[in-house]
C-alpha angles and dihedrals in degrees: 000000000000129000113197118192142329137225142177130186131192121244092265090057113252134132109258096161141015121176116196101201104156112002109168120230105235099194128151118200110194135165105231131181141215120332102026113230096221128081106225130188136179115233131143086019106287127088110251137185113255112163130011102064105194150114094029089314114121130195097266096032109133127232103249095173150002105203094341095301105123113249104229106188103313100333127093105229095224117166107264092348113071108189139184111251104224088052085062099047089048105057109074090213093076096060136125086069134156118224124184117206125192138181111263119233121252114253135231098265091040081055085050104052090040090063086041087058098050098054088072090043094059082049107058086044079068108044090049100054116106090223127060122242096035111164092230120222118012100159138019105187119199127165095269104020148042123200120203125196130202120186119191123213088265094061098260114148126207130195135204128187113196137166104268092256105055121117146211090024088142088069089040091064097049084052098051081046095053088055090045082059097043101044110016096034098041094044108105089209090057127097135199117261091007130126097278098234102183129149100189083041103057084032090063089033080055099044089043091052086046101055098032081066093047108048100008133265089274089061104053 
């Protein structure tokens, strides 16, 4: 049972909260010799795989390492010789070489737009049922993930990203929602629509994923 990630966004659509509780690190360390079968380029400063999918790495993967020395923006962090690392994939004499590759984490703004995005999205669901009243967007499935949505009579939507598998997500999100009530809502120094920054508020949503993996949503 793995829960991935929440999220809640206000009914304007913006995101007011994300929780990251159990995202998997998808990484691929390989020996690879000369010349090397991925395209790599170097933008925002990190250096990313653009062209060459194969063997576990993906176009947008990021370079994490050349021989076990960390990759910091375009330099290898060796010990007391620091090199670029485009200088080392292009001389022949250095391979074999291992490289290890990863998936890079969402920021901040990219949370932001997603939950931007969705907002249309649970809109047209509406708009396209054949009875009034519909709730919009409950589920999105995907091969490795499912997404439920809960959306309270003001118009608050929260998210839930779970394993396919997992059940009863559809209790856990009354339960997050009821700690949203009873920490965000009933907090004087909270404002509507605003980033939800509270401490007693993430620590119970903590302590409810955790035990909801442990023991099972029924249980919490």
């Amino acid at each position: 049972m793995v829960i991935y990630s929440v999220y809640i966004v206000s009914k304007s659509g913006g995101l007011i909260f994300n929780y990251d509780h159990n995202i998997p690190k998808i990484e691929t360390e390989k020996t690879y010799s000369f010349p090397l079968e991925h395209k790599l380029v170097y933008q925002n400063k990190q250096v990313v795989v653009a062209f060459g999918q194969r063997n576990g790495v993906n176009v947008g993967h990021l370079l994490l390492a050349v021989n076990g020395f960390p990759v910091n923006g375009r330099t290898i962090e060796e010990d007391k010789n620091p090199r670029d690392v485009f200088e080392v994939l292009e001389n022949p004499e250095n391979y074999p070489i291992n490289l290890k590759f990863g998936r890079s984490k969402m920021s901040t703004n990219e949370k932001i737009f997603l939950a931007s995005m969705f907002y249309p999205l649970f809109a047209i669901a509406s708009q396209l049922s054949p009875q009034p009243r519909t709730s919009g967007i409950q589920i999105l499935e995907a091969d490795t993930f499912h997404l439920h949505c809960f959306q309270t009579l003001t118009g608050v939507k929260f998210m839930l990203i779970v394993e396919p598998s997992q059940t009863g997500a559809d209790l856990l999100l009354h339960r997050i929602y009821e700690l949203y009530a009873d920490y965000a809502l009933k907090n004087p120094f909270y404002s509507l629509e605003m980033p939800i920054r509270c401490d007693l508020f993430e620590s119970n949503l903590q302590n409810l994923l955790d035990q909801s993996e442990k023991a099972g949503i029924s249980s919490v």
